[in-house]
LUMBATOR-989985 format. One record per residue (C-alpha): residue in three letters; x, y, z; residue number from 0. Coordinates in steps of 0.2 Angstrom, whole numbers, plus 5000, padded with zeros to 4 digits. Layout:
N
+------+------+------+------+-----+
! rest !   c1 !   c2 !   c3 !  nr !
+------+------+------+------+-----+
!  ala !    X !    Y !    Z ! NUM !
...
+------+------+------+------+-----+
This chain:
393
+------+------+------+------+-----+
! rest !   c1 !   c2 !   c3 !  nr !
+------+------+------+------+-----+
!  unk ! 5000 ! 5000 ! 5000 !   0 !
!  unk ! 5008 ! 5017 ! 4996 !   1 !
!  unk ! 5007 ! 5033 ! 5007 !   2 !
!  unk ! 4994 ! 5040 ! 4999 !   3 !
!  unk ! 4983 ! 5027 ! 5000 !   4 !
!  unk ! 4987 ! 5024 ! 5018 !   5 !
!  unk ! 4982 ! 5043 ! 5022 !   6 !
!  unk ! 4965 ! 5042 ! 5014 !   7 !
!  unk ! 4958 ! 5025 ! 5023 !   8 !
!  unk ! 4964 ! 5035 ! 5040 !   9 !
!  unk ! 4953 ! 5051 ! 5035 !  10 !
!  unk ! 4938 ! 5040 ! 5030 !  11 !
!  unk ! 4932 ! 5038 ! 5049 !  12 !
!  unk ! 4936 ! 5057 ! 5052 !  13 !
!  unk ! 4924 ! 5061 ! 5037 !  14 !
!  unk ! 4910 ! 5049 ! 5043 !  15 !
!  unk ! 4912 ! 5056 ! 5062 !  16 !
!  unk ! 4912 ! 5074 ! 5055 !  17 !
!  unk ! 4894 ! 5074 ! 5043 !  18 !
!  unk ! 4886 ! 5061 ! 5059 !  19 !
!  unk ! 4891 ! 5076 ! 5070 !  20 !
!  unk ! 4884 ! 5088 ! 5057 !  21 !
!  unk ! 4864 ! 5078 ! 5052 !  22 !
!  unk ! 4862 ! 5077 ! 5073 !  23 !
!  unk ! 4865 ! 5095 ! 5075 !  24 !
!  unk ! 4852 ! 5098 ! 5059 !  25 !
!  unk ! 4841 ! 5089 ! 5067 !  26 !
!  unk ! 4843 ! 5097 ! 5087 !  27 !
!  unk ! 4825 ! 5109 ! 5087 !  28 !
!  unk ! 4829 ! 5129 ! 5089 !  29 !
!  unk ! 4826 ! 5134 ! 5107 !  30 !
!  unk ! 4808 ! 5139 ! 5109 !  31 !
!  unk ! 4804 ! 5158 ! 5108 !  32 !
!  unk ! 4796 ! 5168 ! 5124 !  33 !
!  unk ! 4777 ! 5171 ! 5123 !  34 !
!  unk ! 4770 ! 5186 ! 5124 !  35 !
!  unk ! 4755 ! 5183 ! 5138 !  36 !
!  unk ! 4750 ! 5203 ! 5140 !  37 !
!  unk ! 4748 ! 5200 ! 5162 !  38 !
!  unk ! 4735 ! 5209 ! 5171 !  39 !
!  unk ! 4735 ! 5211 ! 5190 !  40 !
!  unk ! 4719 ! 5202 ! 5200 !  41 !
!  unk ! 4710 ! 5218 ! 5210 !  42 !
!  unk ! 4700 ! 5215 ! 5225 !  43 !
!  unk ! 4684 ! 5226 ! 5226 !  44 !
!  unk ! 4664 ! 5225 ! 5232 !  45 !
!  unk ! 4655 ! 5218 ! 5220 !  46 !
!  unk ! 4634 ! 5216 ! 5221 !  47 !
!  unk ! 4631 ! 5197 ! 5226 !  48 !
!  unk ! 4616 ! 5190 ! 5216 !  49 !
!  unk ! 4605 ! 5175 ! 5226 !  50 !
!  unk ! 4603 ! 5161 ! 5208 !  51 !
!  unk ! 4587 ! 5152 ! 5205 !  52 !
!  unk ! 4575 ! 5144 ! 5193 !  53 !
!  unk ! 4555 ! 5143 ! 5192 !  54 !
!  unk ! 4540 ! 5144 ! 5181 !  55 !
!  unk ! 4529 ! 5156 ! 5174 !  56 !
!  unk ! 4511 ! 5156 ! 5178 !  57 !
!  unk ! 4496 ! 5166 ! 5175 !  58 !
!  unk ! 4491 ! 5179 ! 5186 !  59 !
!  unk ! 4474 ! 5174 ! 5187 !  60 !
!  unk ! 4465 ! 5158 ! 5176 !  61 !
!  unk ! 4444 ! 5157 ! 5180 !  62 !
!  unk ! 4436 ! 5144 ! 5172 !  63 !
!  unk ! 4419 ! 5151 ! 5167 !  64 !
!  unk ! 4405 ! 5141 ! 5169 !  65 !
!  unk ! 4387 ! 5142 ! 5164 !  66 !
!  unk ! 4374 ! 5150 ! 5176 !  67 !
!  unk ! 4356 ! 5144 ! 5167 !  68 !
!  unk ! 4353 ! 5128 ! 5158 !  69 !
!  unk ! 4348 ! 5128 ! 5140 !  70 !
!  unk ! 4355 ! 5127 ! 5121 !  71 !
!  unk ! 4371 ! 5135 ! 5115 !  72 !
!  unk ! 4367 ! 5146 ! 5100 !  73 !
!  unk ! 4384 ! 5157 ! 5099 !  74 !
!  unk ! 4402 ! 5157 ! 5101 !  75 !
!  unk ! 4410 ! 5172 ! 5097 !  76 !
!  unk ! 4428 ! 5169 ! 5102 !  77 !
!  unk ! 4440 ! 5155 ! 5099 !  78 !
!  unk ! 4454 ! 5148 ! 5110 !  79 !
!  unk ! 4469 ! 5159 ! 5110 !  80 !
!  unk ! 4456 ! 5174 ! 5107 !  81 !
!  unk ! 4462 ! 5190 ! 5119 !  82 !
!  unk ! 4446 ! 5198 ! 5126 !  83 !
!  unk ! 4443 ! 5212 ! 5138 !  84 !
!  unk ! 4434 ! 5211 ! 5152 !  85 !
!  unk ! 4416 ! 5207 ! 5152 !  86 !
!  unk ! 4416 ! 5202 ! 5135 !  87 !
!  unk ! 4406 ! 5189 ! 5126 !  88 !
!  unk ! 4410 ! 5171 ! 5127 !  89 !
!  unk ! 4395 ! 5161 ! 5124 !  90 !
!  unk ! 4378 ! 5164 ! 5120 !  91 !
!  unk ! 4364 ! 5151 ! 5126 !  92 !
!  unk ! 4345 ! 5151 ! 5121 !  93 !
!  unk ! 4336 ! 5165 ! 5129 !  94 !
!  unk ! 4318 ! 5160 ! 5124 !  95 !
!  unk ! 4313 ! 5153 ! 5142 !  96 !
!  unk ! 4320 ! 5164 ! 5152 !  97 !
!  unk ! 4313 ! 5179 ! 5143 !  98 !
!  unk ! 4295 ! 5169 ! 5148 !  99 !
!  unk ! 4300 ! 5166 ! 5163 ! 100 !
!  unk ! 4305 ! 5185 ! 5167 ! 101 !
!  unk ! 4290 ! 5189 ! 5157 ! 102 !
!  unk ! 4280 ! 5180 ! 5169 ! 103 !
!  unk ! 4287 ! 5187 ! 5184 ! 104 !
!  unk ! 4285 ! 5206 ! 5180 ! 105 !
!  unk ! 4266 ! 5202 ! 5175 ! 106 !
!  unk ! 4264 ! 5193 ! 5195 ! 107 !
!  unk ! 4273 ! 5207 ! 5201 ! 108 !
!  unk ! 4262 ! 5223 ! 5194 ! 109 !
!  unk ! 4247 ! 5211 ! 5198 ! 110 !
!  unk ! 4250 ! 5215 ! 5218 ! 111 !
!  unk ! 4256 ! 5232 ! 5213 ! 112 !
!  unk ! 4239 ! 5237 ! 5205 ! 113 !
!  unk ! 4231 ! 5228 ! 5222 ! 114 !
!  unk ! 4239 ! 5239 ! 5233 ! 115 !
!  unk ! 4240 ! 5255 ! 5223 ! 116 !
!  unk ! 4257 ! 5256 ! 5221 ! 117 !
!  unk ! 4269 ! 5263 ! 5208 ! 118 !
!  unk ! 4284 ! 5252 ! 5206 ! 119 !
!  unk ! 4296 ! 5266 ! 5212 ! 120 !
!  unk ! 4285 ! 5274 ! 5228 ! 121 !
!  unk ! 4285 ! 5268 ! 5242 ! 122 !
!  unk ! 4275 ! 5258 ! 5254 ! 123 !
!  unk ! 4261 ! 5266 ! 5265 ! 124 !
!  unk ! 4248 ! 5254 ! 5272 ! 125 !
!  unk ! 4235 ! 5267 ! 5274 ! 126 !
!  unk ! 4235 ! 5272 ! 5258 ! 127 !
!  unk ! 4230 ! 5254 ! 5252 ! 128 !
!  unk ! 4211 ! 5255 ! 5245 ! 129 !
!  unk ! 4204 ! 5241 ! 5253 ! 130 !
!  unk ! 4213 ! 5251 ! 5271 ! 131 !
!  unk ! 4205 ! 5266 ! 5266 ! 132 !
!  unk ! 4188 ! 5257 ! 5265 ! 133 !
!  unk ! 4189 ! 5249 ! 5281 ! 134 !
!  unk ! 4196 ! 5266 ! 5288 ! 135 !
!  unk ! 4179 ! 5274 ! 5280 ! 136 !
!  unk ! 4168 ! 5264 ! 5289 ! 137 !
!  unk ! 4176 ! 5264 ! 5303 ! 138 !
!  unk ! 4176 ! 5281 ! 5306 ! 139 !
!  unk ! 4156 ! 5281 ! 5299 ! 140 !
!  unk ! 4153 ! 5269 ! 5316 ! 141 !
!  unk ! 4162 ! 5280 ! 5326 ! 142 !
!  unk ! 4151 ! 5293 ! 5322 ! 143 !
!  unk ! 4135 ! 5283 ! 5325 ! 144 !
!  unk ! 4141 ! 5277 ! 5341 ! 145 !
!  unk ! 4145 ! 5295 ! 5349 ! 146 !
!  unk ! 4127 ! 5300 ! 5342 ! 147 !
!  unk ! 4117 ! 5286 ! 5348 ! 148 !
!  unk ! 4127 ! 5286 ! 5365 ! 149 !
!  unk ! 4123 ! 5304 ! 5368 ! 150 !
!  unk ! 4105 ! 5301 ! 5362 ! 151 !
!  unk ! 4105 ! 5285 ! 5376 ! 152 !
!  unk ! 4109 ! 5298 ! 5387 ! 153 !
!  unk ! 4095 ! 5308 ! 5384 ! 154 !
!  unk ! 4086 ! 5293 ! 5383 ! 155 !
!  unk ! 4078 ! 5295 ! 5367 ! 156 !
!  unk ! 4084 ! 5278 ! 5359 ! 157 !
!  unk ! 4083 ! 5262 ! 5367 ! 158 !
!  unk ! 4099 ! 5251 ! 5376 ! 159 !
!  unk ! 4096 ! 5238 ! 5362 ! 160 !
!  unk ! 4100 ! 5250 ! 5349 ! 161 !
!  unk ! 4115 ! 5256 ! 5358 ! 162 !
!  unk ! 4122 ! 5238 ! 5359 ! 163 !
!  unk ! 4117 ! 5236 ! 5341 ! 164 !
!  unk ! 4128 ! 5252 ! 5336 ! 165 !
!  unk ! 4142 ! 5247 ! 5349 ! 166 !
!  unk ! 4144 ! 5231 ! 5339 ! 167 !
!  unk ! 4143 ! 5238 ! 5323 ! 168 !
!  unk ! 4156 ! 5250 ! 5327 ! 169 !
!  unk ! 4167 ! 5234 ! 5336 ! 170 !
!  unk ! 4163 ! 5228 ! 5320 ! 171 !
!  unk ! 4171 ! 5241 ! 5310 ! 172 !
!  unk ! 4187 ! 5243 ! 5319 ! 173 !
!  unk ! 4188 ! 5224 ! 5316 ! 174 !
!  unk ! 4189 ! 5226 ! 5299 ! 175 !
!  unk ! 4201 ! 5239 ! 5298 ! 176 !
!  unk ! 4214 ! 5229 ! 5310 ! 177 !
!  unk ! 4210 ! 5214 ! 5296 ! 178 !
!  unk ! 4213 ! 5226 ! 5279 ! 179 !
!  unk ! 4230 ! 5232 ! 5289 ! 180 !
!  unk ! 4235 ! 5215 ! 5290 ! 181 !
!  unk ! 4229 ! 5211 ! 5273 ! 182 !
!  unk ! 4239 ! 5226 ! 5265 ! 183 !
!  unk ! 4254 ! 5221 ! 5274 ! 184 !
!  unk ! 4253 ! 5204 ! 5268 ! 185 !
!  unk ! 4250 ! 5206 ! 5251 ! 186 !
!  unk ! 4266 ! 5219 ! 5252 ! 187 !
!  unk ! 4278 ! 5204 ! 5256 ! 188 !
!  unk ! 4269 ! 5195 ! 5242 ! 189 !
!  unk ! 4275 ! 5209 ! 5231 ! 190 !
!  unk ! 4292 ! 5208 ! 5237 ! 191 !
!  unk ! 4292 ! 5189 ! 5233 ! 192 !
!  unk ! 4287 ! 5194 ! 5217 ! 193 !
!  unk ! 4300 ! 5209 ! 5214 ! 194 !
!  unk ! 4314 ! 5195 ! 5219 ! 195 !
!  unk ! 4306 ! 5182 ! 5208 ! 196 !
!  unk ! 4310 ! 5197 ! 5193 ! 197 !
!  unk ! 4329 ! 5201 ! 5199 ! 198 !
!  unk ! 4331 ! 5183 ! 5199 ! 199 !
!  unk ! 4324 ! 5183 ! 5182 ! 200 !
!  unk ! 4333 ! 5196 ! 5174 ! 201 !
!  unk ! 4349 ! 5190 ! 5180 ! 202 !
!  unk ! 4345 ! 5172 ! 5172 ! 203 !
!  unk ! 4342 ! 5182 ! 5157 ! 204 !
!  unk ! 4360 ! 5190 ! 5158 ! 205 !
!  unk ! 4367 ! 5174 ! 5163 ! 206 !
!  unk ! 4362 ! 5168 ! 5144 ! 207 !
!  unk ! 4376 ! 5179 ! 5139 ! 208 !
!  unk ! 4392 ! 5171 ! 5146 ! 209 !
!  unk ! 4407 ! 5185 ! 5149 ! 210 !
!  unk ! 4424 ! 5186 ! 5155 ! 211 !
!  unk ! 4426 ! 5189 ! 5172 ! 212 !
!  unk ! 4443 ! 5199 ! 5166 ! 213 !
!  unk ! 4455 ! 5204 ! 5152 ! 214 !
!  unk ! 4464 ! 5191 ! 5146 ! 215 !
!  unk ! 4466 ! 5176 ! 5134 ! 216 !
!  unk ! 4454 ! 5161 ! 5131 ! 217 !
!  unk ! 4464 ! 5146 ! 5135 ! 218 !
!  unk ! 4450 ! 5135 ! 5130 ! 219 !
!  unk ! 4431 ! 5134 ! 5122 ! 220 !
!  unk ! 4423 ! 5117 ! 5129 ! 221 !
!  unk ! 4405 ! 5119 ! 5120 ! 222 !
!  unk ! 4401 ! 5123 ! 5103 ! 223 !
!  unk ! 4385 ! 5129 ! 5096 ! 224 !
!  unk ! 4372 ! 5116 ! 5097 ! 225 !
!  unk ! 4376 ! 5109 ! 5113 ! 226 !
!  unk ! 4367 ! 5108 ! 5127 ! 227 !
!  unk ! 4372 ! 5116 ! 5143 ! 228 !
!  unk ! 4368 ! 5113 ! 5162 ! 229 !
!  unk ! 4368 ! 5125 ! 5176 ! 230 !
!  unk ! 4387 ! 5127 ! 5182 ! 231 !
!  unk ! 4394 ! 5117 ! 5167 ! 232 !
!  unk ! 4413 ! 5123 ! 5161 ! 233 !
!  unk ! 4411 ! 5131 ! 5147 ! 234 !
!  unk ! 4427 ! 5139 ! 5145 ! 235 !
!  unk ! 4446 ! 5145 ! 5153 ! 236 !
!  unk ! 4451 ! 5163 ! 5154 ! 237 !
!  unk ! 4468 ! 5167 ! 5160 ! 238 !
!  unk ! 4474 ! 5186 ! 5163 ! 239 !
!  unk ! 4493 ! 5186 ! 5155 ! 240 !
!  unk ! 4498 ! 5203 ! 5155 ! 241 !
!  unk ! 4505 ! 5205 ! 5172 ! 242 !
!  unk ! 4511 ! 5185 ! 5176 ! 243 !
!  unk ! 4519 ! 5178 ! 5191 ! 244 !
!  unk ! 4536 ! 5170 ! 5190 ! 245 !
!  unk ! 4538 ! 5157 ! 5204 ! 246 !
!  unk ! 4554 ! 5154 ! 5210 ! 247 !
!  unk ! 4562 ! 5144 ! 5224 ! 248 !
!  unk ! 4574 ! 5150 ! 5236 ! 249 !
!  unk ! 4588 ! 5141 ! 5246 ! 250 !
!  unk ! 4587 ! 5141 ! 5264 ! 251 !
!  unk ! 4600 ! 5149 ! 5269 ! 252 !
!  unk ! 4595 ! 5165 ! 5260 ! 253 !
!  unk ! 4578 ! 5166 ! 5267 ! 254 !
!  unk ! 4581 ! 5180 ! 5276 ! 255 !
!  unk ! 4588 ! 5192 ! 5263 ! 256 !
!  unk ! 4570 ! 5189 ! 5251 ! 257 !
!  unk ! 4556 ! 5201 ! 5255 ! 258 !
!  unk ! 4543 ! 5209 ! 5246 ! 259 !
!  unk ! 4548 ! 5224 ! 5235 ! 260 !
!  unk ! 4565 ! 5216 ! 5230 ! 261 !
!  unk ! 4567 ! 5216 ! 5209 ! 262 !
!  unk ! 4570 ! 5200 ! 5199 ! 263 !
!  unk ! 4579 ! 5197 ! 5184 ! 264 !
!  unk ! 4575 ! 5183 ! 5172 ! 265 !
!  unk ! 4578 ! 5177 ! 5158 ! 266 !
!  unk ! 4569 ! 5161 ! 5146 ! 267 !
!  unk ! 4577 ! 5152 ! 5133 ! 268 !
!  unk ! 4564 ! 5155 ! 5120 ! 269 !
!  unk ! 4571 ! 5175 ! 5121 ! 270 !
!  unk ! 4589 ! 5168 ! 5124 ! 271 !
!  unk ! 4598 ! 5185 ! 5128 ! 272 !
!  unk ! 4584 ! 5194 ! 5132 ! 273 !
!  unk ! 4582 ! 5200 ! 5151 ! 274 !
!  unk ! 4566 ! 5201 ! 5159 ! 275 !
!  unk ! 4564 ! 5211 ! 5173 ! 276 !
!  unk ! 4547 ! 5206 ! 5190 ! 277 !
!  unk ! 4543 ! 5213 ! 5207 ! 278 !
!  unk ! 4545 ! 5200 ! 5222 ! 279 !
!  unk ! 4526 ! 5203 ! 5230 ! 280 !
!  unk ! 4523 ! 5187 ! 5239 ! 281 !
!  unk ! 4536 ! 5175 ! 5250 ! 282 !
!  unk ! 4527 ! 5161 ! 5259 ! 283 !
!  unk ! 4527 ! 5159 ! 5278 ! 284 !
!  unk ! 4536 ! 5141 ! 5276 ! 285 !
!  unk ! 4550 ! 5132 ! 5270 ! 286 !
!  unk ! 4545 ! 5116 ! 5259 ! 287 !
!  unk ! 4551 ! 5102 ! 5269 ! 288 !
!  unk ! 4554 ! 5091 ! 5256 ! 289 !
!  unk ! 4568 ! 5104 ! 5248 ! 290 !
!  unk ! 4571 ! 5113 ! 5263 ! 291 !
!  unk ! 4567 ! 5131 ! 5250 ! 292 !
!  unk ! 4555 ! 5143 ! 5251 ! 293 !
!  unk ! 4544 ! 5148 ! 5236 ! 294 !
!  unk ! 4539 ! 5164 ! 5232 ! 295 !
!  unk ! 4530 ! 5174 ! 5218 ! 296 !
!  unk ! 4537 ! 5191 ! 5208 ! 297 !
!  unk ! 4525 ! 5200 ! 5197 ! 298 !
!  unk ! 4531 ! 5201 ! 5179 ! 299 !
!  unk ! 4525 ! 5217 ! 5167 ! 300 !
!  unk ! 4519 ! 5206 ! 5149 ! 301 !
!  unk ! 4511 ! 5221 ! 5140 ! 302 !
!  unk ! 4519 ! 5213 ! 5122 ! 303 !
!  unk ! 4513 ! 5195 ! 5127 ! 304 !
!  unk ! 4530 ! 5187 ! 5125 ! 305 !
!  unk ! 4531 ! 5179 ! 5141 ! 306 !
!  unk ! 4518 ! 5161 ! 5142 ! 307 !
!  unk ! 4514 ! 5155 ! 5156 ! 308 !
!  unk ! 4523 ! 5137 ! 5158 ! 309 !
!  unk ! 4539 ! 5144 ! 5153 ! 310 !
!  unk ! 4555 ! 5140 ! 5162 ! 311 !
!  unk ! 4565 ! 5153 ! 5168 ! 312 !
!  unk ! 4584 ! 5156 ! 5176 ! 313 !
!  unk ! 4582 ! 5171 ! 5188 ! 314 !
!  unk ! 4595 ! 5178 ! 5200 ! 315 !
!  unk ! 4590 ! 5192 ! 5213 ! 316 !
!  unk ! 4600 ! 5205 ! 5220 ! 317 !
!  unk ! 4607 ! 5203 ! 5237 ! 318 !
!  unk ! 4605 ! 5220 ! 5249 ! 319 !
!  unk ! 4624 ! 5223 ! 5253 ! 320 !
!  unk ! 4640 ! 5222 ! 5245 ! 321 !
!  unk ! 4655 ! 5212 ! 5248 ! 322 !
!  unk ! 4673 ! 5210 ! 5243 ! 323 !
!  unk ! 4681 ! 5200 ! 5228 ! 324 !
!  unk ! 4693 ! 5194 ! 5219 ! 325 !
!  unk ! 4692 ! 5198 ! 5200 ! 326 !
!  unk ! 4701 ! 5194 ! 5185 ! 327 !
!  unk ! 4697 ! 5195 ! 5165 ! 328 !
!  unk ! 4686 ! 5182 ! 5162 ! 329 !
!  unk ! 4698 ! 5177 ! 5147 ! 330 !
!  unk ! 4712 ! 5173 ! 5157 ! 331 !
!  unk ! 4702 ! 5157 ! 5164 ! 332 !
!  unk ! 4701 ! 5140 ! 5153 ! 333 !
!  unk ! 4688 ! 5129 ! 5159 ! 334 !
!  unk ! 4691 ! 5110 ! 5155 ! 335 !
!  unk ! 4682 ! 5096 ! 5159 ! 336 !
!  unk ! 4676 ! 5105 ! 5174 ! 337 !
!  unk ! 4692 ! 5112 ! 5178 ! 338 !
!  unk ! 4696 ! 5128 ! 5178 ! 339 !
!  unk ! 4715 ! 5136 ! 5178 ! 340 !
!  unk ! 4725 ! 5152 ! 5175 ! 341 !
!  unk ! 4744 ! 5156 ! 5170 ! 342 !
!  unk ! 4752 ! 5169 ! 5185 ! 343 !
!  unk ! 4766 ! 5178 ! 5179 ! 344 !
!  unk ! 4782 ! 5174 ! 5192 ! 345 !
!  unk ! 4798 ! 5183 ! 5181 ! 346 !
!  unk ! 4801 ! 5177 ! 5163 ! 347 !
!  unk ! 4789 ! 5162 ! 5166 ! 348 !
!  unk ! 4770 ! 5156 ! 5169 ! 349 !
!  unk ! 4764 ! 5145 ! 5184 ! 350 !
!  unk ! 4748 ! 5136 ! 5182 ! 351 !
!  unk ! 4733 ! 5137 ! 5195 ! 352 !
!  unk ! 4719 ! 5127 ! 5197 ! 353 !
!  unk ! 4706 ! 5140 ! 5202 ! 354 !
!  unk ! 4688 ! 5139 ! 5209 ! 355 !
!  unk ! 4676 ! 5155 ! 5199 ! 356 !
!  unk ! 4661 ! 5164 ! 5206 ! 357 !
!  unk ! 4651 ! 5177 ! 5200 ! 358 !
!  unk ! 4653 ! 5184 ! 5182 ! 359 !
!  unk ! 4653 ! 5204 ! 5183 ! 360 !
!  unk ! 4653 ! 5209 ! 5163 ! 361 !
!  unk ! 4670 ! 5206 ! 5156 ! 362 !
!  unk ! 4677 ! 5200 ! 5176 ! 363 !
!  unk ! 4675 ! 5185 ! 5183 ! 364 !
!  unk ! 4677 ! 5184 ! 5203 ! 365 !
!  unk ! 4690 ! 5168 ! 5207 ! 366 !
!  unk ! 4685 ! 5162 ! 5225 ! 367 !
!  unk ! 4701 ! 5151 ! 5227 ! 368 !
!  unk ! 4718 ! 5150 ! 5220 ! 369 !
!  unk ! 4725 ! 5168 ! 5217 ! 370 !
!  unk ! 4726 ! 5183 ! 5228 ! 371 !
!  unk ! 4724 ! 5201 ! 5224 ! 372 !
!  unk ! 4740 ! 5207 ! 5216 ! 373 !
!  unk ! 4742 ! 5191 ! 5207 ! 374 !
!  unk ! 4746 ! 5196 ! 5188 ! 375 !
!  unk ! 4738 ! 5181 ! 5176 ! 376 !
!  unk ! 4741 ! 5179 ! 5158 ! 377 !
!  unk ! 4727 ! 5186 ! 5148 ! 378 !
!  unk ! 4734 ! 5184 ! 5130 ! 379 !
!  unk ! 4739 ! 5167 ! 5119 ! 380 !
!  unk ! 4730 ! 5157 ! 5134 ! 381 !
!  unk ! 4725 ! 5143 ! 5124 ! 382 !
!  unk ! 4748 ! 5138 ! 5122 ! 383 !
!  unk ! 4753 ! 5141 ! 5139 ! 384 !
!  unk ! 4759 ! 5126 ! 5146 ! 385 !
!  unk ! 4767 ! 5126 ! 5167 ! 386 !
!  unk ! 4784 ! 5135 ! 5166 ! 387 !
!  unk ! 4783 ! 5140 ! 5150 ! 388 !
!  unk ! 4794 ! 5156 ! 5146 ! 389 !
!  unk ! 4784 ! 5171 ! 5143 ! 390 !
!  unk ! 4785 ! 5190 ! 5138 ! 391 !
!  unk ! 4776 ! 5205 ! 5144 ! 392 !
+------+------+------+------+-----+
């Protein structure tokens, strides 16, 4: 083997060892650069607590109506889902017998009127009766011939007999007028029979015409025309929607923060983002055992009719006093699986926090465990931070 030769089989390894030296050092990755995380301090300040519940709408008042007289349906002027005002027309039923039947009582009524000589507006004066005025008539005639006959049995012109004769008739006569009285008197409470027998028949005319006890909606129309009705018979359901009650239940152990007057906010999720706004007026004496809550009822202004009654809604009230908390942007929390965690700034690197969140105030969120006021937490490129990554500010 010459020189020569012998030189290039000794560099050959060198070669090999120099470009296997070279590929790893191709392949080595670049040190990762620093992300920028934009770090805002956690501030602790008051912040208005809100009690979170969920109930249902109902209506503020539902009547089923009913029929007051018997007889055959011969209208229905509204169908369900129709809004009415108050008093108006639902169902119409027959009014031939009870047009009779008031018919009749009027004529009974007059009858006893025209026997006593009364107007149907004046007033009752027993004496006034005719028949009264008769008996009075010939009672005072007696009287007269009694006090003549006694003063001509003083004179002793006329006989005793005749005396005792005009002694009775005058007995007689007073008699009489005592029975007519009674008579007159009698016949009066016969005419105010009568008179109820015609309110009570007038009313049953009016009942023929079945109304609305309120404004509201008709819920439901359970006769049609043709049918035949009885006498306290359903015939229809009217709820009043416009305002409703939202029914909520409250945890015990903010029982005594709830009173009367206190405002609700609600929402639905047929108006998702859409807040509606009621008036607590009713909180019951008692906690229901079974869920150790109480329940109570908030007034709820429906002028539009959006609101149904059945509705679900997700309310949250307004608690009386303020108190501290710890709040940070809302986007400087990822929630996984349950789990929520921050990035806190700690020099040129980030430390992950499991945190436990409270109450969302607009673009805050209030973090009730895991950081403390001063804290600075990433707030931008969240979504890549890994523990101990190097950052920038």
């Amino acid at each position: 083997m010459s020189r020569a030769t012998a030189s290039f089989v000794f560099l050959l390894p060198l070669v090999a060892a120099g470009c296997n030296a070279a590929g790893k050092a191709a392949d080595r990755p670049a040190a990762s650069a620093a992300v920028a995380v934009s770090p805002v301090a956690a501030v602790e300040r008051p912040i208005s607590r809100f009690i979170r519940t969920t109930g249902s709408l109902t209506a503020e008042d539902q009547a089923g109506v009913s029929a007051e007289v018997a007889g055959r349906v011969i209208g229905t002027p509204v169908e369900r889902g129709t809004a009415v005002a108050a008093n108006a027309e639902l169902v119409i039923i027959s009014p031939t017998e009870t047009e009779a039947q008031l018919r009749e009582a009027e004529a009974n009524a007059a009858q006893i009127e025209a026997r006593l000589g009364l107007a149907p507006t004046s007033t009752f004066n027993v004496d006034a009766v005719p028949e009264v005025q008769n008996a009075k008539a010939s009672l005072n005639l007696a009287e007269s011939e009694f006090a003549r006959i006694q003063s001509l049995l003083d004179q002793r012109v006329v006989s005793q007999s005749e005396f005792d004769q005009r002694q009775a008739q005058l007995e007689a006569a007073r008699q009489q007028f005592d029975a007519a009285k009674n008579a007159a008197s009698q016949q009066y409470q016969s005419l105010l029979a009568a008179r109820a027998r015609v309110t009570l028949a007038r009313k049953a005319l009016a009942d023929t015409s079945v109304r609305a006890p309120f404004a509201g909606v008709v819920a439901e129309r359970t006769v049609s025309v043709g049918d035949y009705v009885t006498k306290g018979m359903r015939i229809a359901t009217v709820v009043r929607v416009n305002p409703l009650r939202v029914r909520l239940t409250i945890p015990e152990q903010f029982v005594s923060i709830v009173v009367p007057g206190e405002k609700v906010e609600f929402e639905v999720d047929a108006y998702s983002g859409r807040q509606f706004d009621g008036t607590i007026r009713y909180v019951s004496p008692a906690l229901e055992a079974n869920q150790r809550a109480l329940t109570v009822e908030a007034s709820v202004p429906n002028a539009d009719g959006a609101l149904k009654p059945g509705l679900f809604a997700t309310a949250r009230i307004e608690q009386p006093q303020k108190t501290p908390a710890i709040l940070i942007p809302s986007v400087a929390v990822q929630t996984s699986a349950g789990t929520s965690r921050v990035y806190v700034v700690s020099g040129d690197h980030v430390e992950e926090r499991i945190v436990t969140t409270g109450q969302a105030l607009d673009t805050l969120v209030e973090v009730t465990n895991g950081i403390k006021a001063g804290d600075r937490v990433a707030t931008a490129n969240v979504t890549t931070l890994a523990d101990g990554m190097k950052i920038s500010q």
